[in-house]
N, C-alpha and C positions, 0 to 999 in steps of 0.2 A: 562769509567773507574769508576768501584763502588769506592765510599770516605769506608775512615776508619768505620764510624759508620754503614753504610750499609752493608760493610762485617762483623762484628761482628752481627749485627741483622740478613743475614743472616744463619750465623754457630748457632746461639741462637736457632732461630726457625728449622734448617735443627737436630740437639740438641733434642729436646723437640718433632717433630712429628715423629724423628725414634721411640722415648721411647712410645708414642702413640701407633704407629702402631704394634712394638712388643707386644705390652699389647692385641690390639686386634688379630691380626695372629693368635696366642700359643691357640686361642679358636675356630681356623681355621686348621683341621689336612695337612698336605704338601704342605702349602703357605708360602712364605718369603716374605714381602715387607720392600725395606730399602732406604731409602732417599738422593738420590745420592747427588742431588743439591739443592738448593735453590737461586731463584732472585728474589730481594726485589727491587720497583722502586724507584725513587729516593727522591718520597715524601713519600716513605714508606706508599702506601695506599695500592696495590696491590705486590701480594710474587706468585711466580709462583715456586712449587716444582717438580718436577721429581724424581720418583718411577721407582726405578728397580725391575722389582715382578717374583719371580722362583714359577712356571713353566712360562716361558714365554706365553705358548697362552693363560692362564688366565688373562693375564696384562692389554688388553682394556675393558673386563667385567669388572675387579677391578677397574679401572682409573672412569670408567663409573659411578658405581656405587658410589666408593668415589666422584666426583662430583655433584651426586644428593644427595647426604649427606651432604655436606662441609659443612652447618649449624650447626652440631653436631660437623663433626672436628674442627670449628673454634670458638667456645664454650667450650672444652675442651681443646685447647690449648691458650686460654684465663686466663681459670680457670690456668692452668699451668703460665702463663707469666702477670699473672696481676699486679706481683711487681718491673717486668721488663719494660714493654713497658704500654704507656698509652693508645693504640690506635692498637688493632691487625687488623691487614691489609687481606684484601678479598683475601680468596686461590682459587687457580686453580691447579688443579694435573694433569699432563702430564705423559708420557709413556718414561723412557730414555731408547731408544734401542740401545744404542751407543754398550755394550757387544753381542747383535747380531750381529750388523753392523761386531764390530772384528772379531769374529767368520766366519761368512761369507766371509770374506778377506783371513783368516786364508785358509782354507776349499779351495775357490778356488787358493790360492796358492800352496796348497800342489796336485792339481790334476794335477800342470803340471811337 
């Protein structure tokens, strides 16, 4: 069970890297990426975020890609939260494919 200050850090940082990621997308013509989740551990060193990214079969290029970057994401969301947190915590970006997953359930319910 996350304590109180864990979930507020992290809806803070899930906050701060949508505003990121729309900043860059809008310079990307017919991509969305928007930040489903965020888990921050419990000594708040490592924050593990989950990316929902339309078109879906872009999503592991993007995933991929943002993690040989995450030096840059995690520098600017630094610059963003350096009067909030004293200590920004090592990102990992994952693929939420949970709206697939439904979809797919969806789909084959309705073929019977």
């Amino acid at each position: 069970m996350d304590s109180n200050r864990q979930q507020k850090i992290n809806r803070l940082i899930q906050k701060e890297l949508s505003e990121l990621f729309l900043l860059e997308t809008k310079k990307m013509q017919g991509v969305l990426i928007s930040v489903t989740n965020v888990r921050v551990s419990p000594d708040l060193s490592v924050a593990h975020a989950y990316l929902s990214i339309f078109p879906s079969d872009k999503g592991e290029e993007l995933v991929k890609n943002i993690n040989e970057n995450v030096k840059s994401v995690r520098y600017d969301l630094g610059k963003r939260l350096r009067n909030q947190l004293r200590v920004i915590p090592e990102l990992t970006f994952h693929v939420d494919d949970s709206l697939d997953y439904v979809e797919n359930i969806d789909r084959l319910l309705k073929n019977d």
